[in-house]
C-alpha positions in Angstrom: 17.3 11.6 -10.0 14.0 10.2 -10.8 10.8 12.7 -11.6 8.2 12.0 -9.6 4.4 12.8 -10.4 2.5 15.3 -8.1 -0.9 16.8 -7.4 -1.7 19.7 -9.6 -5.7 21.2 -10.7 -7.2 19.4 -7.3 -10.5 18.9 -7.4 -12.3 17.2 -4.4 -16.1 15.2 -4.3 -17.7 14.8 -1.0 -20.6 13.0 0.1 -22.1 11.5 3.4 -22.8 8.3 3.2 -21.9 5.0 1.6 -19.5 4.4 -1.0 -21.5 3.8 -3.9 -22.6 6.9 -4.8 -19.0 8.3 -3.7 -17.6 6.2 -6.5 -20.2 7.2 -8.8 -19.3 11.3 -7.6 -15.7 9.8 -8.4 -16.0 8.7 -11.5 -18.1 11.1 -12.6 -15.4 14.0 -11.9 -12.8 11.7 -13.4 -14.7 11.7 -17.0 -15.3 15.4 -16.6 -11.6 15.7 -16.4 -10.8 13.3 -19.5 -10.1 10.2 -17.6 -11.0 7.8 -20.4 -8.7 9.4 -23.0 -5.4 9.0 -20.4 -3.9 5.7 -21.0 -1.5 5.5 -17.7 -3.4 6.4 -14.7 -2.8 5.5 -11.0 -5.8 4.5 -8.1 -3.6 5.2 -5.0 -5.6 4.6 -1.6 -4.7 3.0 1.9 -5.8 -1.1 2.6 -9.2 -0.4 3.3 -11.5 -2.7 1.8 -14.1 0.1 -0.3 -11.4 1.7 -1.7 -10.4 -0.8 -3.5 -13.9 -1.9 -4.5 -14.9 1.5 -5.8 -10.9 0.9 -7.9 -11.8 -2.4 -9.7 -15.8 -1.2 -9.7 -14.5 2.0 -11.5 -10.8 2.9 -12.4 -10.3 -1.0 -13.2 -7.4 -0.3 -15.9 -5.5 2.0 -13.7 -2.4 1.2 -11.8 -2.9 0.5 -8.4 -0.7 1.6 -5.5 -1.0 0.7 -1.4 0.0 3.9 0.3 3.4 3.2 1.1 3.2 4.4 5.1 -0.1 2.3 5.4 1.9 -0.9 4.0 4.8 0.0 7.3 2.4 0.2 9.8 1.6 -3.7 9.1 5.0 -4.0 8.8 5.6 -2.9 12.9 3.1 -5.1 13.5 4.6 -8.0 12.0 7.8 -7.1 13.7 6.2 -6.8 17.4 4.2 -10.0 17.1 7.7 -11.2 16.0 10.1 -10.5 18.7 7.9 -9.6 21.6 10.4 -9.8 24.4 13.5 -8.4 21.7 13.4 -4.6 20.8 16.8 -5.0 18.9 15.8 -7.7 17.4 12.5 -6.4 16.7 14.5 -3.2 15.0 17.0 -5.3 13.0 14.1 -7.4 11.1 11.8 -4.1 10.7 15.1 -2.7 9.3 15.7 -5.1 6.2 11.8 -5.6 5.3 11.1 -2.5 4.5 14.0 -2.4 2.8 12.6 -5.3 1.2 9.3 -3.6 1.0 10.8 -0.1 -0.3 12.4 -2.7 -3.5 9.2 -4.0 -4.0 9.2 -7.5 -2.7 5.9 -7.7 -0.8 5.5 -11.8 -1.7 8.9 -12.0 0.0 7.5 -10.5 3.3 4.4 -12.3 3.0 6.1 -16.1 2.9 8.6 -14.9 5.9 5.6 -14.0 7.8 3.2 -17.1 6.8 6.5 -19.3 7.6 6.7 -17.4 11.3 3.0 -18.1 11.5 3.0 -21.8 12.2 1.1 -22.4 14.9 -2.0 -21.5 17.0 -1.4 -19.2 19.5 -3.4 -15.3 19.1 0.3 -14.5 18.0 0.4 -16.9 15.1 -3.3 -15.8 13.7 -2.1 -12.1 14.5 1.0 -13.0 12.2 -1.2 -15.3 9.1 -3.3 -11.7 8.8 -0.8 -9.6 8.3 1.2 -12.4 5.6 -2.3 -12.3 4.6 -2.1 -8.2 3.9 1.2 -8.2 2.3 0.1 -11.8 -0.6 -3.8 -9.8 -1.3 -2.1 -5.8 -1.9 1.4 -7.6 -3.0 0.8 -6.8 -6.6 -0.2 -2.9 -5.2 3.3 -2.8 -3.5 5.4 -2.8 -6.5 7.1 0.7 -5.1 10.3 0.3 -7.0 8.7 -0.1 -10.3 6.3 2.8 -9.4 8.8 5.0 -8.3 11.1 4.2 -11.5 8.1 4.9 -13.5 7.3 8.2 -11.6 4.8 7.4 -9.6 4.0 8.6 -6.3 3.8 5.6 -3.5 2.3 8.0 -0.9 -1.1 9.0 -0.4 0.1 12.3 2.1 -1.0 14.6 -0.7 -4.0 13.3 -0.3 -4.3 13.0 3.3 -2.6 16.9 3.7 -6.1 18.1 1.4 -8.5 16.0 3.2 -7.0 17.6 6.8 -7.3 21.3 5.2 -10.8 20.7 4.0 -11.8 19.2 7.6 -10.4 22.3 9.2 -13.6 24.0 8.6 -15.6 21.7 9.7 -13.9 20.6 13.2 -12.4 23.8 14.8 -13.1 24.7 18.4 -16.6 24.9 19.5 -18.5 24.0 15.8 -21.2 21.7 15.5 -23.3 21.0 13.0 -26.7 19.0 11.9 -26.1 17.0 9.2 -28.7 19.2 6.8 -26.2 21.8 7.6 -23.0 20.0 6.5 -24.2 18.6 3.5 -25.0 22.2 2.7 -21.5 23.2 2.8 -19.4 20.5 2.2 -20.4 21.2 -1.6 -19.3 24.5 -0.7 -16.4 24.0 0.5 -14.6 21.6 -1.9 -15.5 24.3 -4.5 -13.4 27.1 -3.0 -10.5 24.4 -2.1 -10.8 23.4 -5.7 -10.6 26.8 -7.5 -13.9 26.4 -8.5 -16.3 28.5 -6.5 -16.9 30.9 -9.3 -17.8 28.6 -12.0 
């Protein structure tokens, strides 16, 4: 049995707009909680491109991890553009590459798929972009070395927050101006984060 880490004393930042001031809001509640005097920290996000600006920009030393699940869903793509006519066959390669993926060998998907992709159909460009997703985030797919060191390689705790918070915001019927919201959205991730009081 390996001990995984896990979410505990959430705190949440929220902002409309652009991500540079989110990453400031970021870092700034990551020195309030003593970031700078932890010496094994983890930046886990999906493959979006901000992200992992706002990372290197501002949590530069910390480990970085590709959601697991995101890194699958490039992986059914690769495996339709594959075998297009071939469920079964479709199913057998998905099978051993994320088995491949699970173990940590990203650069092992990525050559497969860059070899598949010789040629220049839509396919074969469809194929080079996703070999091209698993080489750039292939050093943020390490998941058996995160998971042996008890890191998480999910971002659902994340995700399962970010759904609760938006509860509030997008139930049956509610609208609201955007002088509204940003009124209490601040509001909001203080009561989610225990913190309403203070």
């Amino acid at each position: 049995w390996l001990e995984q880490g896990h979410a505990v004393n959430t705190s949440y930042q929220v902002y409309l707009g652009g991500p540079e001031i989110f990453g400031q809001m970021m870092w700034a509640a990551a020195k309030q909680r003593g970031w700078e005097q932890h010496y094994d920290t983890q930046a886990i996000g999906d493959g979006a491109p901000w992200i992992w600006n706002l990372v290197n920009l501002h949590f530069y030393d910390s480990r970085q991890t590709l959601d697991y699940y995101h890194a699958t869903e490039h992986l059914h793509k690769a495996a339709d553009l594959l075998y297009p006519a071939d469920p079964q066959r479709t199913r057998r390669w998905l099978n051993r590459a994320e088995t491949r993926l699970f173990q940590g060998h990203a650069d092992q998907i990525a050559s497969s798929l860059a070899q598949a992709a010789s040629g220049n159909t839509q396919r074969h460009k469809d194929l080079r972009t996703e070999a091209d997703y698993f080489d750039k985030h292939k050093r943020r797919m390490q998941y058996l070395e995160f998971r042996e060191e008890g890191y998480p390689i999910g971002s659902g705790m994340v995700e399962s927050e970010a759904k609760q918070f938006k509860a509030r915001f997008c139930g049956p019927g509610m609208r609201w101006s955007r002088k509204g919201a940003e009124r209490l959205l601040p509001i909001r991730a203080a009561i989610m984060g225990h913190q309403f009081d203070s």
